[in-house]
C-alpha positions in Angstrom: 0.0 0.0 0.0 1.6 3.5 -0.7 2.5 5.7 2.1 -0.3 8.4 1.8 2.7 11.2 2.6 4.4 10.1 -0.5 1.6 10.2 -2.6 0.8 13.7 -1.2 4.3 15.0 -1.9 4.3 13.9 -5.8 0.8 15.3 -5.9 1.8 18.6 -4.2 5.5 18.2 -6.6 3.6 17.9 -9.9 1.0 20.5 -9.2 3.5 23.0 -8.8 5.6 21.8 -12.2 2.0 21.8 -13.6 1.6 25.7 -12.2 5.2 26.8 -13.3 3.9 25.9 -17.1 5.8 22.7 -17.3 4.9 19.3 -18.9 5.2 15.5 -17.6 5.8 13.7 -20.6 6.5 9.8 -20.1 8.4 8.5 -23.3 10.4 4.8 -23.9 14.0 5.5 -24.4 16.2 2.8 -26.2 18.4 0.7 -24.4 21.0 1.9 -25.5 20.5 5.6 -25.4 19.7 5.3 -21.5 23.1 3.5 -21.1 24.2 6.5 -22.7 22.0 8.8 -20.3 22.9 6.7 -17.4 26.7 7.0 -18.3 26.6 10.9 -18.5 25.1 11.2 -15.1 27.2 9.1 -13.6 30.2 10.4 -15.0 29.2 14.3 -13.3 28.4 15.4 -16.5 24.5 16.2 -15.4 23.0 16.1 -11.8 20.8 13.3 -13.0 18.3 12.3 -16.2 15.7 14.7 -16.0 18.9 17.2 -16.8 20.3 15.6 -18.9 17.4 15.0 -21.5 16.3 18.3 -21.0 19.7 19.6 -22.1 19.5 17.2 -25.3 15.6 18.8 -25.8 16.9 22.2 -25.1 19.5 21.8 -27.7 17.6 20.0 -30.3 14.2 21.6 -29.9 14.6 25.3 -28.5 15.0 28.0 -30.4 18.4 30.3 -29.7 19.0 33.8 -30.5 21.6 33.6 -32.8 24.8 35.9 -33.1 24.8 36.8 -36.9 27.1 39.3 -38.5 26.2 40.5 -42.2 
């Protein structure tokens, strides 16, 4: 049976993600690019996976104000 604190403190977690605008998206990764996820965190590259698959969104997705000189 879940400990009804637990459950209070994801719901109260979420809600405020929810609030600040953000998403919960749950997606199946590959084997081999979680390794790959797993790896970078582990070698102190990002605090954990949620960073470090927002950094790969960020980069792939976001759009950048780019520097251009004409």
């Amino acid at each position: 049976m879940p400990d009804a604190k637990h459950t209070e403190r994801v719901q109260r977690f979420r809600k405020s993600r929810r609030e600040r605008g953000d998403r919960e998206m749950n997606v199946w990764v590959p084997a081999p690019l979680g390794a790959a996820i797993d790896h970078a965190v582990e070698s102190g590259r990002f605090k954990n996976r949620q960073e470090a698959i927002t950094h790969a969104l960020e980069a792939t997705f976001a759009q950048k104000e780019r520097n251009v000189v004409t």
